[in-house]
C-alpha positions in Angstrom: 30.1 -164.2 3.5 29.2 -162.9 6.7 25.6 -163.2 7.0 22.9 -166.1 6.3 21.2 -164.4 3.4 24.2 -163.7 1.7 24.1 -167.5 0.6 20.9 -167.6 -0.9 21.1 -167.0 -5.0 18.3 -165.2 -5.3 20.2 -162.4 -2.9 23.2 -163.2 -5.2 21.2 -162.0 -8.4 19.1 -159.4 -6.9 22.5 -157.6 -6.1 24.1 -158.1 -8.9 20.7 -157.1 -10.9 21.1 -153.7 -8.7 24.0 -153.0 -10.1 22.8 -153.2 -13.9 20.1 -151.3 -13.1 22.4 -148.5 -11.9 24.4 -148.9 -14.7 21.7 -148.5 -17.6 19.8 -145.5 -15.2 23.1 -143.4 -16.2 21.8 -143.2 -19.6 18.9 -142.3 -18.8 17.5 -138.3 -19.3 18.7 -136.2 -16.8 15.2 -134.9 -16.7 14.4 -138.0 -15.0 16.4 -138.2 -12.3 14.0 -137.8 -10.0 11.2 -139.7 -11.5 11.9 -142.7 -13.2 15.4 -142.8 -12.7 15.0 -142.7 -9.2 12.1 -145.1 -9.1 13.4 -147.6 -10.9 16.7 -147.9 -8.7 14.9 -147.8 -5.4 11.9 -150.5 -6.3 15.5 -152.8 -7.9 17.4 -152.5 -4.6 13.8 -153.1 -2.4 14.2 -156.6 -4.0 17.0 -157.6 -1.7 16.9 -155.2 0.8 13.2 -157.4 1.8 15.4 -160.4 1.2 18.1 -159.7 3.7 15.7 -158.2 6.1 13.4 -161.0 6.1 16.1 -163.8 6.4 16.3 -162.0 9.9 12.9 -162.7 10.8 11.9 -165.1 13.7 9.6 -167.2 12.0 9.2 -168.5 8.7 5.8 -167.0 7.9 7.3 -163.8 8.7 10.2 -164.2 6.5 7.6 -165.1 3.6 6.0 -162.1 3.7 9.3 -160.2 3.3 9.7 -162.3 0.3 6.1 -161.2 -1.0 7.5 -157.4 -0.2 10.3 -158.5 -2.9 8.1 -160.1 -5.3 5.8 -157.0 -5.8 8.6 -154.7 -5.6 9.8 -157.1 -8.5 6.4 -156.4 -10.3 7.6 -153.0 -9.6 10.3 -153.1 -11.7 8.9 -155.0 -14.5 6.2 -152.1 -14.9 9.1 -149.2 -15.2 11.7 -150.9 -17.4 9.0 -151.2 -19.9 7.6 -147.9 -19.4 11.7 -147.4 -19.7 11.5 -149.3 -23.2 8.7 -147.7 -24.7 9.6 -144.3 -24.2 13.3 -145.1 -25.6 15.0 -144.6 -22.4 16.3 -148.3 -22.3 17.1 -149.7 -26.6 16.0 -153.1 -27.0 19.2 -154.9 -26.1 19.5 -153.6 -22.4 16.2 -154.4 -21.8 16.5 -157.5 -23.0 19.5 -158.0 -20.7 17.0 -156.8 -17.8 14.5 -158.6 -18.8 16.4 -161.5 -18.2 17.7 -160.8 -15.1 14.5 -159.7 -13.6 13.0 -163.2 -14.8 15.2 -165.4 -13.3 15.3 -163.5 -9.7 11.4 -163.5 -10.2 11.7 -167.7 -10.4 14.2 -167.8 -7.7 11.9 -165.7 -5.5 8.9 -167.9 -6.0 10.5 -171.2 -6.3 11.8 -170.0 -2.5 8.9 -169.0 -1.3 7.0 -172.0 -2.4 9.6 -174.0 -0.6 9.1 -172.3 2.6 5.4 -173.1 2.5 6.0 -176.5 2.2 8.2 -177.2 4.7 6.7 -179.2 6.9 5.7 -177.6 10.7 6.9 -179.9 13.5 3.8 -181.5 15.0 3.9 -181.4 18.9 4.3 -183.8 21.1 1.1 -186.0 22.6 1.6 -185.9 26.3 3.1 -188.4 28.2 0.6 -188.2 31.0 -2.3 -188.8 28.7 -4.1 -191.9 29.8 -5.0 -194.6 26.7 -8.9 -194.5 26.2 -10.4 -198.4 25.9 -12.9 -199.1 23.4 -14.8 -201.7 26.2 
């Protein structure tokens, strides 16, 4: 592993979640290649595409809002695989096995950005050249 985010899980699962998605989009209706097909793939790779971008990020708030790119592009993906279920494009069981997926990068995803935001900021420094007040 070559780069920082590579390390992290939820990049891990996000990937690997990619490539299911990929895998169950061949089924679907040719029809929808460019529509759902299509949509579903690219708002499942955005997941850690925002990841890995964001770990690059110079400050930590900055990263965190890549992760909140992730996390709706995770709501994303929630709203077509069940549009996807309903209209038969995706039978119970490899939804279920999405479903799954999805969840747990969705928990990942908050339970890291929820750690970011509580990492505590160093405080600065009080200056050495600041003279003690009395209480006379």
């Amino acid at each position: 592993m070559a780069y920082r985010f590579e390390k992290l899980v939820v990049w891990q699962k996000a990937m690997a979640f990619c490539g299911s998605v990929y895998e169950k989009t061949k089924q679907f209706p040719k029809d929808e290649l460019y529509g759902m097909t299509s949509q579903l793939r690219r708002a499942a790779t955005s997941i850690p595409l925002n990841i890995a971008e964001g770990s690059a990020c110079k400050t930590k708030r900055e990263f965190i809002q890549f992760l909140y790119v992730a996390l709706r592009s995770l709501y994303e993906v929630v709203t077509i695989m069940r549009l996807a279920h309903q209209l038969r494009y995706l039978d119970a069981s490899a939804h279920r096995e999405l479903e799954a997926q999805i969840s747990g990068i969705g928990r990942l995803l908050q339970a890291l950005i929820n750690a970011m935001k509580t990492v505590p900021v160093p405080k600065k420094p009080e200056s050495f050249n600041q003279q003690p007040t009395t209480n006379n």
